[in-house]
LOZA-176676 format. One record per residue (C-alpha): residue in one letter; z, x, y. Coordinates in nm, 3 decimals. Last residue first. Layout:
residues N
+---+---------+---------+---------+
! r !       Z !       X !       Y !
+---+---------+---------+---------+
! A !       Z !       X !       Y !
...
+---+---------+---------+---------+
END
This chain:
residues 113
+---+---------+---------+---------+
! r !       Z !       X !       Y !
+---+---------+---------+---------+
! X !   2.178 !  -7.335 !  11.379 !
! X !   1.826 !  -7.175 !  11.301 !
! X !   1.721 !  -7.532 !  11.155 !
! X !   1.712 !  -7.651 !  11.557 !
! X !   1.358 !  -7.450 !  11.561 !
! X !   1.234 !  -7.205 !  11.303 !
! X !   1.456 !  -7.029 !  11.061 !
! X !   1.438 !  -7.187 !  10.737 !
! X !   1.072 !  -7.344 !  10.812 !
! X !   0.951 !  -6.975 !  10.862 !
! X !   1.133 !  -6.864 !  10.548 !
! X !   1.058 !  -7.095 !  10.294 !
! X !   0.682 !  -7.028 !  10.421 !
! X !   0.685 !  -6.725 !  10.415 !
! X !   0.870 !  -6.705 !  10.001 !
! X !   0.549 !  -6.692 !   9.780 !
! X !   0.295 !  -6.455 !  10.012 !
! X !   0.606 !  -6.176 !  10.088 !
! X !   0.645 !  -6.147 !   9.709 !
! X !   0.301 !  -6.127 !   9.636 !
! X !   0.293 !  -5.845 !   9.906 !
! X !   0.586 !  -5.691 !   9.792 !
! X !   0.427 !  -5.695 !   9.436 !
! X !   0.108 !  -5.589 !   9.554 !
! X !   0.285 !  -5.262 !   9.751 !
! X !   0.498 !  -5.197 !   9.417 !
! X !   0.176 !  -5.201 !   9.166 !
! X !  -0.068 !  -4.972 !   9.449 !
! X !   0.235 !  -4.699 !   9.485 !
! X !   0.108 !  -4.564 !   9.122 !
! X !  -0.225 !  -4.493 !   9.270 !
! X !  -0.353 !  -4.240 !   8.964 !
! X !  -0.440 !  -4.499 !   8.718 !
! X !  -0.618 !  -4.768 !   8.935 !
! X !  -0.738 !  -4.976 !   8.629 !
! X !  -0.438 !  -4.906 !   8.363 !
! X !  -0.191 !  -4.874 !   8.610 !
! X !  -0.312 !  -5.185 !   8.802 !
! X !  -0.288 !  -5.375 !   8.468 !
! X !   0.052 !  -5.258 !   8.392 !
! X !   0.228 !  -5.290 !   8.747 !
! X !   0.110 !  -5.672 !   8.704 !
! X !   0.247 !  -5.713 !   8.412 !
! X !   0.597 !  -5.566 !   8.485 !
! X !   0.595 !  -5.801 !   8.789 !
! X !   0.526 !  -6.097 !   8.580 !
! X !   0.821 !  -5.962 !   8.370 !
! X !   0.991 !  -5.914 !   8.627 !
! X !   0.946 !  -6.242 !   8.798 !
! X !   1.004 !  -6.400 !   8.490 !
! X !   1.350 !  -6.272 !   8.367 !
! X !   1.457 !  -6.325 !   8.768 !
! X !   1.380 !  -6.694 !   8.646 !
! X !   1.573 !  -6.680 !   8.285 !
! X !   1.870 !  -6.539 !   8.525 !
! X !   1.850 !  -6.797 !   8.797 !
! X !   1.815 !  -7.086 !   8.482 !
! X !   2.143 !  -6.974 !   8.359 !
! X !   2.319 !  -6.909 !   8.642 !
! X !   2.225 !  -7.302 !   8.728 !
! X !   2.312 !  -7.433 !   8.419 !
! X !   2.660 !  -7.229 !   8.394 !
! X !   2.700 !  -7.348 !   8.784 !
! X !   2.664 !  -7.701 !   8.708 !
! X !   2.776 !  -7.717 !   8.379 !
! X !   3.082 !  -7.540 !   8.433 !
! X !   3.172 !  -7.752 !   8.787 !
! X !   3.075 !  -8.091 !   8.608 !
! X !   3.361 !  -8.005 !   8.412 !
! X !   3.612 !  -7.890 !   8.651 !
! X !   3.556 !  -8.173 !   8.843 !
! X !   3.574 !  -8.422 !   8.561 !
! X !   3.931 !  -8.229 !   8.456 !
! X !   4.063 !  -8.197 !   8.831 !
! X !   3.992 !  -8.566 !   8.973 !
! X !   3.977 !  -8.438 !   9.330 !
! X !   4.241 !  -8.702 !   9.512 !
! X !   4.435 !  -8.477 !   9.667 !
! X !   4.289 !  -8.113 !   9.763 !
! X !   4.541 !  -7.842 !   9.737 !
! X !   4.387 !  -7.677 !   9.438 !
! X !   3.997 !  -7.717 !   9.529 !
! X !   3.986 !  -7.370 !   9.650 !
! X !   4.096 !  -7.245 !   9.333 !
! X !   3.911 !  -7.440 !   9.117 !
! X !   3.624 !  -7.352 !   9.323 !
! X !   3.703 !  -6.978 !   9.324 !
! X !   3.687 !  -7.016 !   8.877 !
! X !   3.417 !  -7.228 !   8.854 !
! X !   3.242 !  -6.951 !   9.083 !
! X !   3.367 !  -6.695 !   8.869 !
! X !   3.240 !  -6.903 !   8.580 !
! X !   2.894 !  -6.908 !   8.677 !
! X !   2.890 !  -6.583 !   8.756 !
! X !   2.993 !  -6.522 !   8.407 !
! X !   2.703 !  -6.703 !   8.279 !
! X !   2.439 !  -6.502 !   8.466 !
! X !   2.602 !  -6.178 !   8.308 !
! X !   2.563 !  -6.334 !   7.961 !
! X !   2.194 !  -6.424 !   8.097 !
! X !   2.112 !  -6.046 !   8.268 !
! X !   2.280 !  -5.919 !   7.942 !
! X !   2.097 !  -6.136 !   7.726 !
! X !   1.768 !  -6.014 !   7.884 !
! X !   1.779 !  -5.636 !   7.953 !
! X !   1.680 !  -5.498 !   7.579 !
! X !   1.350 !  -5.714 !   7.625 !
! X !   1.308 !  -6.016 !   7.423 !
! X !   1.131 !  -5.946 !   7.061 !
! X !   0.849 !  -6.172 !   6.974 !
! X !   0.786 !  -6.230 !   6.626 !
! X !   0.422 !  -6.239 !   6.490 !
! X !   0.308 !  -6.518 !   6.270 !
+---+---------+---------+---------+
END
C-alpha cells in the first residue's frame, strides 16, 4: 500500500491554526476578566475547544482549497501549457462562483446594517 506524504506546508498551517486558537482563548479570557458571574474554568474550557476545533478545521479547509487549487493549476498546465495566467483566472473565477451568493445575501437589504 502506498504512503501518502502531507505537503511540507501542512502542520505548520495546523500548529499555526492552533495558536490562533489560543490567542483568541487568550483576548477572551482577558476580556471576560471583569465579568461576574462567567464561570472561569467551564468558560475557559469550552473556549479551547471551541476555537482549537475551529482553527483546526479552518486550516485542514484552506489545506483543501489549495490543494484543489494546486490540481486544477496542474491539469490546465498540462493541457494549455503555454497560458500559465489560464490556472489563476479559473481559480478566481471558481472562487468568485462559490462565495456570490454568501455575499449578495450578506450585504443586501436591512443585513447591510
Amino acid at each position: 500500500m502506498a504512503s501518502v506524504n502531507p505537503p511540507r506546508w501542512l502542520a505548520p498551517l495546523v500548529a499555526s491554526a492552533v495558536l490562533v486558537g489560543w490567542l483568541e482563548v487568550t483576548a477572551d479570557a482577558l476580556h471576560r476578566t471583569s465579568w461576574e458571574g462567567v464561570p472561569r474554568a467551564t468558560h475557559a474550557l469550552a473556549a479551547v475547544v471551541l476555537f482549537t476545533s475551529m482553527g483546526v478545521l479552518t486550516a485542514l479547509a484552506w489545506a483543501l482549497v489549495v490543494a484543489g487549487y494546486q490540481a486544477l493549476e496542474r491539469r490546465l498546465t498540462r493541457r494549455f501549457g503555454a497560458a500559465r495566467w489560464l490556472a489563476p483566472l479559473v481559480g478566481a473565477l471558481l472562487a468568485v462562483a462559490c462565495t456570490a451568493s454568501t455575499a449578495f445575501w450578506t450585504f443586501s437589504g436591512e443585513r447591510i446594517r
